[in-house]
N, C-alpha and C positions, 0 to 999 in steps of 0.2 A: 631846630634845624631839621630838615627833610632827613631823610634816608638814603632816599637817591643819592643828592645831592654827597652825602660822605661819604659812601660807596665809591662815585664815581673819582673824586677827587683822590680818593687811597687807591684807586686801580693807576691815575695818571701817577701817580708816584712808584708804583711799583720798580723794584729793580729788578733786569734779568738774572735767571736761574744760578745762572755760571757765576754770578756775584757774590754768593755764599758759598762760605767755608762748610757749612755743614755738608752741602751737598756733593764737594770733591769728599772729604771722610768718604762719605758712603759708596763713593764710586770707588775711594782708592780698593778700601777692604777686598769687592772679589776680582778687580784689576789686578791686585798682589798674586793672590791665588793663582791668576790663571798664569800669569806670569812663572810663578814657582811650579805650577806641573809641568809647560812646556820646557822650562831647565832640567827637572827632575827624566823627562821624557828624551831628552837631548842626552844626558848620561846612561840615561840607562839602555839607549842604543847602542852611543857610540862606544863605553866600557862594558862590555860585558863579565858577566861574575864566570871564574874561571872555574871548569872542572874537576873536581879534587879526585886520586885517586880511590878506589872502595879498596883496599889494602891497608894507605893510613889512616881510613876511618873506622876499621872494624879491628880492633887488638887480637882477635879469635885468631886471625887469620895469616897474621905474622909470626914466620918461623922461628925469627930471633927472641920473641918475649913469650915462649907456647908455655915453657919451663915456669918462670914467674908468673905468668897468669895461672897453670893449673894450682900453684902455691897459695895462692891469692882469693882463686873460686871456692877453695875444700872446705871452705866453713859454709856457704851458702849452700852449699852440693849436699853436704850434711844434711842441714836442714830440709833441704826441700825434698830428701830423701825421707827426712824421719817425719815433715809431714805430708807425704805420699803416702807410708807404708805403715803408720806408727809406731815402728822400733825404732829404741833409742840405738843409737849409733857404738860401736865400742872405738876405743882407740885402736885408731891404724897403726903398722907396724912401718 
């Protein structure tokens, strides 16, 4: 048999593109994607993340825990005095 001649014959048979499954796969993959950023993009306009106050995020700075927190720091204060200074620390009264 010729060359041509199977060539040409396997071309008249061809089926279009859109006929195969493999080829939606590949198309769905970054169709999802773009799908899921334009969502992602939709939220994150329309809810935005709210402001927290810097009062309940910083403990230093609240009046009501000033007591507990210096109770709490005096071991690290300690230390980071004694290695500041290298004296060992005595018991506080």
């Amino acid at each position: 048999m010729n060359s041509s001649t199977l060539t040409n014959s396997s071309l008249s048979n061809a089926k279009p593109w859109w006929s195969f499954g493999m080829v939606w796969m590949v198309i769905a993959g970054p169709a999802v994607v773009v799908v899921a950023a334009f969502a992602t993009l939709y939220l994150a306009i329309t809810i935005p993340d709210p402001v927290l106050p810097t009062e309940a995020l910083n403990p230093r700075n609240a009046i009501e825990n000033q007591g507990k927190l210096d109770a709490a720091m005096a071991p690290a204060m300690q230390a980071r005095n004694h290695a500041a200074t290298g004296v060992v620390p005595g018991k506080q009264k």
